[in-house]
RODO-2510 file (C-alpha; in nm, 4 decimals, decimal comma):
residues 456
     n   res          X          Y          Z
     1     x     1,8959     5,6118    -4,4360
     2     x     1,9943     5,3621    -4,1790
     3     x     1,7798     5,4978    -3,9266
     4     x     1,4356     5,4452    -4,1414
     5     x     1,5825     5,0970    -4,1823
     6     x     1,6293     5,0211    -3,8311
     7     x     1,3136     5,1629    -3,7551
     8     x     1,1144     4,9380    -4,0035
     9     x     1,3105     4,6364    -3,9172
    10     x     1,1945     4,7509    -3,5977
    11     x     0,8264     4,7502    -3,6075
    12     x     0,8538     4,4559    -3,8515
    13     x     0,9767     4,2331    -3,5867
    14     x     0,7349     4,3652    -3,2988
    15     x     0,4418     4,2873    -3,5365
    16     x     0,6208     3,9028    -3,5524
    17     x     0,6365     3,9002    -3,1917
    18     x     0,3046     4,0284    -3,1425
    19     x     0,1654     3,8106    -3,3975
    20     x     0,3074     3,4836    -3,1978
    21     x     0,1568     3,6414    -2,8463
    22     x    -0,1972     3,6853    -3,0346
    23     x    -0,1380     3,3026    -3,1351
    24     x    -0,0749     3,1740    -2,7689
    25     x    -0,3674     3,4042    -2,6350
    26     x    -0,6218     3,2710    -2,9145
    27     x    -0,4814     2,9358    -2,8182
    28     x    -0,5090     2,9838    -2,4147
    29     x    -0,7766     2,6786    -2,4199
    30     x    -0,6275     2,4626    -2,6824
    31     x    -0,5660     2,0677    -2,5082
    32     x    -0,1992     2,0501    -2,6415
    33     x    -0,0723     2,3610    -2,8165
    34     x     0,3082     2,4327    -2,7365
    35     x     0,3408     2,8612    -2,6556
    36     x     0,5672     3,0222    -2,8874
    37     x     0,7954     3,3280    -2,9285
    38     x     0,9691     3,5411    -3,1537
    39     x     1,3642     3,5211    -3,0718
    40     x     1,4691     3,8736    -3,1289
    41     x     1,8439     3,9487    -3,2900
    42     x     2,0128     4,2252    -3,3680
    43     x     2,1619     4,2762    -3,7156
    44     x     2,5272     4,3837    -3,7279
    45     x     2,6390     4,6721    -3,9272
    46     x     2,8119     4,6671    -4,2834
    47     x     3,1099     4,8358    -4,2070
    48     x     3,2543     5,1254    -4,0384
    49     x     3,3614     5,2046    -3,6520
    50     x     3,1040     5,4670    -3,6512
    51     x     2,8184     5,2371    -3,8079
    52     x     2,5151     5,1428    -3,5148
    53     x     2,4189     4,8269    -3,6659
    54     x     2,0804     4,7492    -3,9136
    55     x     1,8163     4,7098    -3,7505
    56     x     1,6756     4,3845    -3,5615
    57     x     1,5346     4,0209    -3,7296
    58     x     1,3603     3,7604    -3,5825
    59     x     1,6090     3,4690    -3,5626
    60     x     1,3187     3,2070    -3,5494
    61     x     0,9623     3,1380    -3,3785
    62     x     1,0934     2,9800    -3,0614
    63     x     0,8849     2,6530    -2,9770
    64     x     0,8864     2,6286    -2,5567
    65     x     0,8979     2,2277    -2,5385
    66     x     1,0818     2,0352    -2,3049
    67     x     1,2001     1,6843    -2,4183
    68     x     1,1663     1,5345    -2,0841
    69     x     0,8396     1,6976    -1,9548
    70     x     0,7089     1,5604    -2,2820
    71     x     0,8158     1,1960    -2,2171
    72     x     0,7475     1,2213    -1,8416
    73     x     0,3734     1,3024    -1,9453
    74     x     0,3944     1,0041    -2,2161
    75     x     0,4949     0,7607    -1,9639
    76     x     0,2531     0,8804    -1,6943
    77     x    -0,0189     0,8062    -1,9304
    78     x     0,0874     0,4497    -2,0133
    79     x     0,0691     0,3678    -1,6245
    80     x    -0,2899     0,5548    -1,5760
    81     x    -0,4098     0,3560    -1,8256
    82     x    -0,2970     0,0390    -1,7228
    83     x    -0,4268     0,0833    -1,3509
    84     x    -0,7511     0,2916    -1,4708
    85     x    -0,9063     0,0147    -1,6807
    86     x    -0,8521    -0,2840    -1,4599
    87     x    -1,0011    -0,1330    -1,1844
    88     x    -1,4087    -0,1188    -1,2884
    89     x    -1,3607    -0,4797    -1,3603
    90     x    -1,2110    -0,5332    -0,9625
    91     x    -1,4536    -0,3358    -0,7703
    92     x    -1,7659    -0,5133    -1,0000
    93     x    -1,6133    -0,8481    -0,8852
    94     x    -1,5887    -0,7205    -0,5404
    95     x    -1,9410    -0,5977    -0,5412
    96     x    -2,0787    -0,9157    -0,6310
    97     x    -1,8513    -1,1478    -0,4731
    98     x    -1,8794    -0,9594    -0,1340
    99     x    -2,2272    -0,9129    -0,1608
   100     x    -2,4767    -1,1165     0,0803
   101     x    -2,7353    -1,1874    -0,1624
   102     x    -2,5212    -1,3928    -0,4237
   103     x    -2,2250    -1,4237    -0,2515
   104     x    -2,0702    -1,8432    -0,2531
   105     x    -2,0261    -1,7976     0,1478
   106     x    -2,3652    -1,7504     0,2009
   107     x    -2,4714    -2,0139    -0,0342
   108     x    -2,2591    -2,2919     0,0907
   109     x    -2,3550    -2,1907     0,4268
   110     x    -2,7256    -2,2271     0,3780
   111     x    -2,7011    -2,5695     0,2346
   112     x    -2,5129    -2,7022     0,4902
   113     x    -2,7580    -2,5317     0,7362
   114     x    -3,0038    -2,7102     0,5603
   115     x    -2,8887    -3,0324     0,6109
   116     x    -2,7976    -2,9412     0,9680
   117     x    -3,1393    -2,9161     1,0401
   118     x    -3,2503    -3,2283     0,8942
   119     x    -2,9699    -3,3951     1,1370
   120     x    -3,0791    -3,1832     1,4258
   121     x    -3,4872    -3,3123     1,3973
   122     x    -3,6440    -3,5673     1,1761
   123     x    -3,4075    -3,7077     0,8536
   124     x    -3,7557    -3,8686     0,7301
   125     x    -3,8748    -3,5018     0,7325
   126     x    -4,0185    -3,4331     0,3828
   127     x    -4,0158    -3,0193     0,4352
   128     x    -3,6903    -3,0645     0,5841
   129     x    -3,5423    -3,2751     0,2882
   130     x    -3,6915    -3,0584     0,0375
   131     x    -3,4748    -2,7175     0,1919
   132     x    -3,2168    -2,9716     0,1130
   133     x    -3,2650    -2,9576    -0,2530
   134     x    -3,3966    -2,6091    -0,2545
   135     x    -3,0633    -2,5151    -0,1180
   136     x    -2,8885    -2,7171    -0,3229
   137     x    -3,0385    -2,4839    -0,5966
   138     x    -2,9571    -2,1622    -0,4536
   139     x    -2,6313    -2,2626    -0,4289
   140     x    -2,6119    -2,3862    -0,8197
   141     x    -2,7257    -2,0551    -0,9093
   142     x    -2,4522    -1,8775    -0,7166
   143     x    -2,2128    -2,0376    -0,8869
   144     x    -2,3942    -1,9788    -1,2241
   145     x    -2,4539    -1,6309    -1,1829
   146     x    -2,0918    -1,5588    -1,0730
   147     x    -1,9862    -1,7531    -1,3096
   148     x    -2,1712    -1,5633    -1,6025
   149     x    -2,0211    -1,2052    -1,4933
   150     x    -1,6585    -1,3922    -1,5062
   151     x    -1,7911    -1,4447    -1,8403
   152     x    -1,9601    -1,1431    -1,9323
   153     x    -1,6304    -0,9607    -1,8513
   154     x    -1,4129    -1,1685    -2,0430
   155     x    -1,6278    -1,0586    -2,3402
   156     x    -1,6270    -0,7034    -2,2195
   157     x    -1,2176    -0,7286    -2,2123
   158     x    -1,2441    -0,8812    -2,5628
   159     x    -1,4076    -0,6431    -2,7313
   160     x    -1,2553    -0,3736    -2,4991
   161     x    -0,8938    -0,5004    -2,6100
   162     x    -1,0264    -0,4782    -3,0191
   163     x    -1,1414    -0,1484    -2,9785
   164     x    -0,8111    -0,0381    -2,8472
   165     x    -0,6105    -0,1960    -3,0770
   166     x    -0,8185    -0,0016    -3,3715
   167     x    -0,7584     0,3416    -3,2114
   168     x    -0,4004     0,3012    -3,1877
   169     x    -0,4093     0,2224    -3,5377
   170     x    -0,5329     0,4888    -3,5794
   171     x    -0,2738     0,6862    -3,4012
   172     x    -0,0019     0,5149    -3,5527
   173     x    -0,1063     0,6307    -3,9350
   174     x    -0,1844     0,9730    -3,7741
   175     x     0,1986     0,9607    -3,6486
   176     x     0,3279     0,8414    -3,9215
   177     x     0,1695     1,1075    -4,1500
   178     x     0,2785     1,4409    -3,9252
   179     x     0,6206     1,3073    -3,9339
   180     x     0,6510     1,3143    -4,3465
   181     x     0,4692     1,6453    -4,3311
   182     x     0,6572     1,8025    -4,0742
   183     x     1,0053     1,5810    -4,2424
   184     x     0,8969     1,8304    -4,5335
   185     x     0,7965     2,1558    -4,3918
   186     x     1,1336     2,1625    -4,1358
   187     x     1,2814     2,1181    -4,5023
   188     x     1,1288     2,4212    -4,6865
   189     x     1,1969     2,6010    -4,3556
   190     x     0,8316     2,6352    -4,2593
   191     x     0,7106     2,6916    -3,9415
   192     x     0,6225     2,3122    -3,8181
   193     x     0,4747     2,3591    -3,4435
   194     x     0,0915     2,3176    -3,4927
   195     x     0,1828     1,9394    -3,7057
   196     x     0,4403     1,8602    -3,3837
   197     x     0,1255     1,9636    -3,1671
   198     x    -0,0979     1,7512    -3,3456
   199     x     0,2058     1,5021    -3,3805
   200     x     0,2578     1,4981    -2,9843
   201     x    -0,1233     1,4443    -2,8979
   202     x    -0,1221     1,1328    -3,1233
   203     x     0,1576     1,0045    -2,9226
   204     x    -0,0237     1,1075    -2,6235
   205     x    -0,3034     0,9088    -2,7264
   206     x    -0,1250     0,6099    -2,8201
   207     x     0,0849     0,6250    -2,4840
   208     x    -0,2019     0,5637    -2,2936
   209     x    -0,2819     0,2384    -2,5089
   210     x     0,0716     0,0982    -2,4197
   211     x     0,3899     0,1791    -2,2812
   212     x     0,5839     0,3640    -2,5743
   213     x     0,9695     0,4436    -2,6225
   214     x     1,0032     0,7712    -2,8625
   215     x     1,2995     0,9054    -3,0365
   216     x     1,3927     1,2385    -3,2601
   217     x     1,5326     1,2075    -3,5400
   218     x     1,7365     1,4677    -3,7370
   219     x     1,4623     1,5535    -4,0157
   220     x     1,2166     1,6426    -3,7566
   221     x     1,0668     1,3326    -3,7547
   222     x     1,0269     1,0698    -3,4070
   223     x     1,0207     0,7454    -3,4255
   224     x     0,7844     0,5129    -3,1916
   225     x     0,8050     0,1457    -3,0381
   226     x     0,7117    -0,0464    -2,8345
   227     x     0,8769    -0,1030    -2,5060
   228     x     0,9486    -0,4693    -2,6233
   229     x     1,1189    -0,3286    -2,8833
   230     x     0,9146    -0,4152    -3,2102
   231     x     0,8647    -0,0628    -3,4212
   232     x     0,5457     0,1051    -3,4932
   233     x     0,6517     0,3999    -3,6521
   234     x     0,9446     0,4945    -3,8480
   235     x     0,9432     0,8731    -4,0090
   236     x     0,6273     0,8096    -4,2159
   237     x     0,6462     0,4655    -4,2149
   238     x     0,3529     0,2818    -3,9571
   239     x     0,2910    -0,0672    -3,9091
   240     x    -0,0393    -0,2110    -3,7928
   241     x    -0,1881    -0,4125    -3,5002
   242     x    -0,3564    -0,7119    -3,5371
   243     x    -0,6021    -0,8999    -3,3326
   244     x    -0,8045    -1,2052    -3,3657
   245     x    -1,1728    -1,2690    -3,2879
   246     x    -1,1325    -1,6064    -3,1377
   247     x    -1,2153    -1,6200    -2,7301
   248     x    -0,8180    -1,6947    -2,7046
   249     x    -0,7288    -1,3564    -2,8479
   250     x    -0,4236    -1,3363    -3,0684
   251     x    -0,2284    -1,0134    -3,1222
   252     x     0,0014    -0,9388    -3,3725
   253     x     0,1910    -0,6342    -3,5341
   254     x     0,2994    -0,6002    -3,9100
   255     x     0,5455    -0,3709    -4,0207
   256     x     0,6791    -0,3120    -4,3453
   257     x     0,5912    -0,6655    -4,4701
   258     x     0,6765    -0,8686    -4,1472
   259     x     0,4455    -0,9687    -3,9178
   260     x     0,5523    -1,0299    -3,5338
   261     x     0,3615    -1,2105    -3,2886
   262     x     0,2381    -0,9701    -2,9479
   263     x     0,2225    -1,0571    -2,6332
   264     x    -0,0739    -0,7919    -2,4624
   265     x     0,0308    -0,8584    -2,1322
   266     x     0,3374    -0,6859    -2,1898
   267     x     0,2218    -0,4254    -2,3936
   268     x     0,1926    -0,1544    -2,1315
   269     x    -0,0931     0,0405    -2,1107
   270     x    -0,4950     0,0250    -2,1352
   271     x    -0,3699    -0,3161    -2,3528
   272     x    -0,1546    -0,4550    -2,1033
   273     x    -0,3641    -0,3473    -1,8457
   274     x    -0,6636    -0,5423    -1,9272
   275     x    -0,4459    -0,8139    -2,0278
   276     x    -0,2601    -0,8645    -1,6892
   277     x    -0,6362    -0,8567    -1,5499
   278     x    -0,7105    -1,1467    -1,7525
   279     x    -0,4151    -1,3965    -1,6728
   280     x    -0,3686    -1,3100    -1,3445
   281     x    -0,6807    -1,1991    -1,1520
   282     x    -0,9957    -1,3127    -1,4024
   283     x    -0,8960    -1,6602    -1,5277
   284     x    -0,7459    -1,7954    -1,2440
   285     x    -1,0811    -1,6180    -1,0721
   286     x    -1,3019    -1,8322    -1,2551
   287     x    -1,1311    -2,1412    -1,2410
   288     x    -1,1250    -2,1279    -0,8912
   289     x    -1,4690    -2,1152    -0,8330
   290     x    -1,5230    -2,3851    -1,1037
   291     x    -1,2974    -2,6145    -0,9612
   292     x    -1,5254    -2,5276    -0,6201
   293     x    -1,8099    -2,6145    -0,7580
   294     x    -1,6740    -2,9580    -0,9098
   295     x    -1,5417    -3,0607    -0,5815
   296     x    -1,8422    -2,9843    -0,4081
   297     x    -2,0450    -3,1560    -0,6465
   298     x    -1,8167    -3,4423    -0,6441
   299     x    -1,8015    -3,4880    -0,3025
   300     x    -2,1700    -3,4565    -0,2233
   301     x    -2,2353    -3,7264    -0,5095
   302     x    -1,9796    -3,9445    -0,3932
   303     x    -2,1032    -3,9247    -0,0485
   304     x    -2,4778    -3,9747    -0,1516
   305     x    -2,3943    -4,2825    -0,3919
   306     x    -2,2163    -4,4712    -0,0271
   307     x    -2,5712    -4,3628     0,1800
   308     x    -2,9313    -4,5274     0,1230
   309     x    -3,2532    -4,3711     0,0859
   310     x    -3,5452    -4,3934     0,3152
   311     x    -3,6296    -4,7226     0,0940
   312     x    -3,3163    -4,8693     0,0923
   313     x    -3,2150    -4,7711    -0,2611
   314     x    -2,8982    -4,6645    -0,3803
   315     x    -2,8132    -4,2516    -0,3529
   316     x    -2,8566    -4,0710    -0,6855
   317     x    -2,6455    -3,7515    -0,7295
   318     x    -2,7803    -3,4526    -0,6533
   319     x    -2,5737    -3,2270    -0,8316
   320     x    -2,4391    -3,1792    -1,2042
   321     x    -2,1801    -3,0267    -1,3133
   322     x    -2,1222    -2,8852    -1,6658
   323     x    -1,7959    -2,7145    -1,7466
   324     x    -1,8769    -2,6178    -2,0725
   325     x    -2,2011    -2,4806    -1,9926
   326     x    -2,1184    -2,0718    -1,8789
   327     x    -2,4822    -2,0479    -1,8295
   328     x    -2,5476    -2,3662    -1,6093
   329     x    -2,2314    -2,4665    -1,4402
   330     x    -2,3906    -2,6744    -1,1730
   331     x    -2,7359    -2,7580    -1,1287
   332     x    -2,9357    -3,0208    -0,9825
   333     x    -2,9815    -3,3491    -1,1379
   334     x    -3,3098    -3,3232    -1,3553
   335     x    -3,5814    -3,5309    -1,1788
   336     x    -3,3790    -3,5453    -0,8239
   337     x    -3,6667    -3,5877    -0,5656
   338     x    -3,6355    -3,5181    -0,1594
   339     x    -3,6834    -3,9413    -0,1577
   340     x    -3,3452    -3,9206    -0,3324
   341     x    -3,1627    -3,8076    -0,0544
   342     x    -2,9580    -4,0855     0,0726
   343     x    -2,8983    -3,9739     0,4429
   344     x    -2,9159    -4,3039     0,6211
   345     x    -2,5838    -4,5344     0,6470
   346     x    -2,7215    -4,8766     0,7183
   347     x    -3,0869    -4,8339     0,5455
   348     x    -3,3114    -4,7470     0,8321
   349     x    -3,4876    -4,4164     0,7712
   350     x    -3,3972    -4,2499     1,0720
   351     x    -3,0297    -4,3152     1,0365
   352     x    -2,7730    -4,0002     0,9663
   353     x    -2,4313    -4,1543     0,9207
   354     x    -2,4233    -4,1075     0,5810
   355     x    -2,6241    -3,7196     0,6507
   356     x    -2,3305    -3,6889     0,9079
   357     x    -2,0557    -3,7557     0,6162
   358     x    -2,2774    -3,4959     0,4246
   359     x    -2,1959    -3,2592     0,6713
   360     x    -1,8282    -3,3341     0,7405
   361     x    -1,7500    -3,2336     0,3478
   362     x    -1,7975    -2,8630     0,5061
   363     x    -1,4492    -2,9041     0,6256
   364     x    -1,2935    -3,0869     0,3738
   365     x    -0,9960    -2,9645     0,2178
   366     x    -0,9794    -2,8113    -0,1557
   367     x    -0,7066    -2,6976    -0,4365
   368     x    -0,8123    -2,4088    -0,6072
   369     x    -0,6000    -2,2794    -0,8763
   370     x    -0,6140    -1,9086    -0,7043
   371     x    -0,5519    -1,9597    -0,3209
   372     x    -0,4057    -2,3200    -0,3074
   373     x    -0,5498    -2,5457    -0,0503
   374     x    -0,8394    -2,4442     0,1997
   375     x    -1,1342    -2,6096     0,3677
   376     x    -1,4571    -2,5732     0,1266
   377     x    -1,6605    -2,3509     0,4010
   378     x    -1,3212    -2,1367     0,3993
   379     x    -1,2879    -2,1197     0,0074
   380     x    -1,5556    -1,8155    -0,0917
   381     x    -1,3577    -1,6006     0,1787
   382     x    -1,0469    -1,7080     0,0766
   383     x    -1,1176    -1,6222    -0,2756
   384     x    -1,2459    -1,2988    -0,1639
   385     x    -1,0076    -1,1989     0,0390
   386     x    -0,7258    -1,2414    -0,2248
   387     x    -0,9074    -1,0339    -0,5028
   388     x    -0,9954    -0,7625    -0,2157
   389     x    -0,6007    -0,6980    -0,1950
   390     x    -0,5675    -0,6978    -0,5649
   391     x    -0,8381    -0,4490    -0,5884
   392     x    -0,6762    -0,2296    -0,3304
   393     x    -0,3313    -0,2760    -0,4496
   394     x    -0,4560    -0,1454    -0,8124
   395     x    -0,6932     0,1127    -0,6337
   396     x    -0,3280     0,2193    -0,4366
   397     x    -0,1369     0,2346    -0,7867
   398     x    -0,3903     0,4615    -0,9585
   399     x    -0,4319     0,7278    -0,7149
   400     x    -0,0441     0,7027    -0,7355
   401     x    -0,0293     0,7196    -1,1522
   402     x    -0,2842     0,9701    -1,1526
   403     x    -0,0898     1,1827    -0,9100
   404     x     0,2222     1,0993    -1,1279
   405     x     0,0218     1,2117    -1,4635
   406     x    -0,1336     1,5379    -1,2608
   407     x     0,1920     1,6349    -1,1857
   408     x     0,3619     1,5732    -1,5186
   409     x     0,0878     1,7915    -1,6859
   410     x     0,1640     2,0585    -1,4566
   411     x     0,5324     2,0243    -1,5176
   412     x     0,4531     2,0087    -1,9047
   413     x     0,2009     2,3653    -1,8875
   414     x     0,4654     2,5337    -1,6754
   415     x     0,7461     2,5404    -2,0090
   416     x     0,5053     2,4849    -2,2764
   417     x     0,1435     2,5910    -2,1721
   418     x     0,0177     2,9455    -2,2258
   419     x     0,0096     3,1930    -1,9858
   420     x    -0,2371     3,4591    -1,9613
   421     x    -0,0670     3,6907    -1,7325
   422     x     0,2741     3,6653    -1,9629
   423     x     0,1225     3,7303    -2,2619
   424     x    -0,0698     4,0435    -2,1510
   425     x     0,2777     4,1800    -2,0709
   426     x     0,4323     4,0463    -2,4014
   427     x     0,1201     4,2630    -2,5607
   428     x     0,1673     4,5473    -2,4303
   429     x     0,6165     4,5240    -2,4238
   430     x     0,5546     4,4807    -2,7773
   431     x     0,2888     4,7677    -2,8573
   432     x     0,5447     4,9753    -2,6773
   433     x     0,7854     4,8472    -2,9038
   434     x     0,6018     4,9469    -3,2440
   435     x     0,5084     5,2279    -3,1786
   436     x     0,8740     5,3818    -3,0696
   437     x     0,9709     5,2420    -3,4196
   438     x     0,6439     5,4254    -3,6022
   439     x     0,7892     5,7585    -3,4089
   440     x     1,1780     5,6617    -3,5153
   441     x     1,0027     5,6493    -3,8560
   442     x     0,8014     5,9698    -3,7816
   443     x     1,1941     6,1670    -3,6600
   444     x     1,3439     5,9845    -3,9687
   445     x     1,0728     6,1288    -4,2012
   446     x     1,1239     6,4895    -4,0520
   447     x     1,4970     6,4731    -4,0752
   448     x     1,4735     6,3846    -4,4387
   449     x     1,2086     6,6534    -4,4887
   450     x     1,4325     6,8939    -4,3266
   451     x     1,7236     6,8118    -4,5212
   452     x     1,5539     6,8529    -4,8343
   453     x     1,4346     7,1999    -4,7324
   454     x     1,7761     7,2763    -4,6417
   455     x     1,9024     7,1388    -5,0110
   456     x     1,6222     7,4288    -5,1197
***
């Protein structure tokens, strides 16, 4: 009977449908699962003008994804990580750099107060001379301790840099694996969406590591680059990043037997990210305040060496200055006494023509590779000043990429996220819906029961 058929194809779909609905509810808090739905059709009859039809079938399990939402949210993830990982590294720099306990400012100001006040009373002063030196150590350990966070966060970006590079290794095998599973399931005509999920939140992952372009491909399958160009994954096919553990890190990316040489800072991304920090904002940082401290030194040395002590001798230098040394940049000369100090220009003790050149160097111009040229009381506030915009500039981009990737998750939940409301109506639409075809089945049952009391 046709109409026991329909019925039963019936109630066999609404259990489908209300099977996917019980899917999406369990699912409600799952970070990443796509909603789906059973696409209803109805089944045309045999033959015959006076046939209804046979029934309904479910088409397919409809997977609510859209293609662009999906790659909006990708790209919005690249950018958030880009700005999101630069910026601790900014506002430490601006914390200590701004701060009036270590900041250079301060320090250059209070040796050249120092010296002021030898001028302004007694050069033959020994207390006086000796805040000299004493200043002159303050100042070396400015420099040293700013110094040693540029180079504590160089390390931190090193081994921040490695780590990334390992989890998007990791992502790109994961990648490449859903693709040849899902390559075969879409070919047995399984259902595929919780390995595109899975697939999709890799990517996800990855796209916040660096900037990504992504392509479908026919068998189900997407394939992943870079936005240079060079491939990570191909169906289920993934190369593998690279990175050496010198202090000059080299990256590099091998796929399928070639290896290609990477260039981080172009890599998009937490990778490219950090990298951009490094060439433009933390190396050029810290040779800026190196090449301070060398022209400081130098010119206080040089100065010294023309003056003569309160003896008559030749200056010594006061300063040192090690380039190689991260700990101990500058420092005063080991064994520098306050009789040292070579503040008089002709020999007498009370002379300052040679403390007054001491004190001109204040105003001296400098080249630092960062700001260009500026007078050495100028320089610290200079420098300052310059990574203070930089810090607001990236603080300004990631309130904007993190609006950008709000949005784009919103845009992504309102075609593919679950929603509660929805799905209580699907429920009970397709309860309704089973249970008309149980009573078709019930009428069916008591028309054939009828019949065959008729038939006696």
């Amino acid at each position: 009977m046709s109409i026991l058929n329909n019925a039963l194809s019936g109630a066999l779909a609404a259990q489908v449908a209300l099977s996917a609905s019980s899917q999406n509810i369990a699912n409600l808090q799952t970070k990443g699962y796509t909603r789906q739905s059973a696409l209803l059709s109805a089944v045309a009859p045999a033959s015959g003008a006076n046939a209804a039809g046979n029934g309904v079938q479910v088409s397919q399990l409809m997977r609510f994804s859209d293609g662009y939402k999906t790659q909006q949210l990708w790209r919005s993830a690249s950018d958030l990580g880009s700005y999101s990982q630069t910026q601790p590294y900014l506002t430490q720099l601006e914390q200590v750099m701004g701060d009036d306990e270590s900041n250079l400012a301060d320090g250059i100001d209070k040796f050249f107060a120092a010296l002021n006040a030898v001028a302004g009373v007694d050069p033959t002063s020994t207390p006086l001379r000796q805040q000299v030196v004493n200043a002159a150590g303050l100042l070396s350990q400015r420099f040293n301790s700013l110094n040693n966070v540029f180079s504590a966060q160089l390390q931190s970006v090193r081994q921040q840099r490695s780590a990334i590079v390992d989890e998007a290794n990791s992502d790109i095998a994961a990648i490449a694996a859903l693709n040849g599973q899902i390559a075969n399931a879409t070919a047995s005509g399984a259902n595929t969406s919780a390995l595109v999920d899975a697939r999709d939140q890799a990517i996800d992952s990855l796209s916040s590591k660096m900037a990504l372009e992504v392509s479908d491909q026919p068998d189900g399958s997407r394939n992943v680059s870079l936005k240079s160009g060079q491939s990570l994954v191909l169906g289920g096919v993934g190369g593998k990043l690279a990175v050496d553990g010198g202090l000059d890190q080299q990256f590099s990316l091998t796929f399928a037997g070639t290896r290609f040489q990477l260039d981080p800072t172009s890599a998009g991304g937490e990778l490219g990210g950090l990298s951009t920090y490094v060439r433009d904002t933390l190396e050029p940082l810290q040779k800026s305040v190196g090449e301070l401290a060398e022209q400081i030194a130098t010119e206080v040395n040089n100065t010294l060496a023309d003056g003569k002590t309160m003896t008559g001798a030749a200056g010594k230098a006061l300063f040192v200055y090690n380039p190689g040394n991260t700990s101990n940049m500058l420092q005063v000369a080991d064994g520098f006494q306050t009789a040292d100090l070579a503040f008089s220009g002709d020999g007498q003790p009370g002379d300052t023509g040679n403390l007054q050149k001491l004190l001109a160097i204040k105003n001296k111009p400098v080249t630092l590779a960062s700001v260009g040229t500026v007078l050495i009381g100028d320089a610290d506030t200079q420098l300052v000043g310059k990574l203070g915009v930089a810090s607001q500039q990236n603080k300004g981009a990631l309130t904007t990429a993190q609006t950008v990737r709000n949005q784009a998750d919103a845009d992504w939940k309102s075609t593919s996220g679950v929603n509660e409301d929805e799905e209580a109506v699907n429920l009970v639409e397709y309860q309704k819906m089973y249970q008309a075809n149980l009573k078709v089945v019930a009428v069916a049952n008591a028309l054939f029961d009828a019949t065959l009391a008729m038939m006696g």
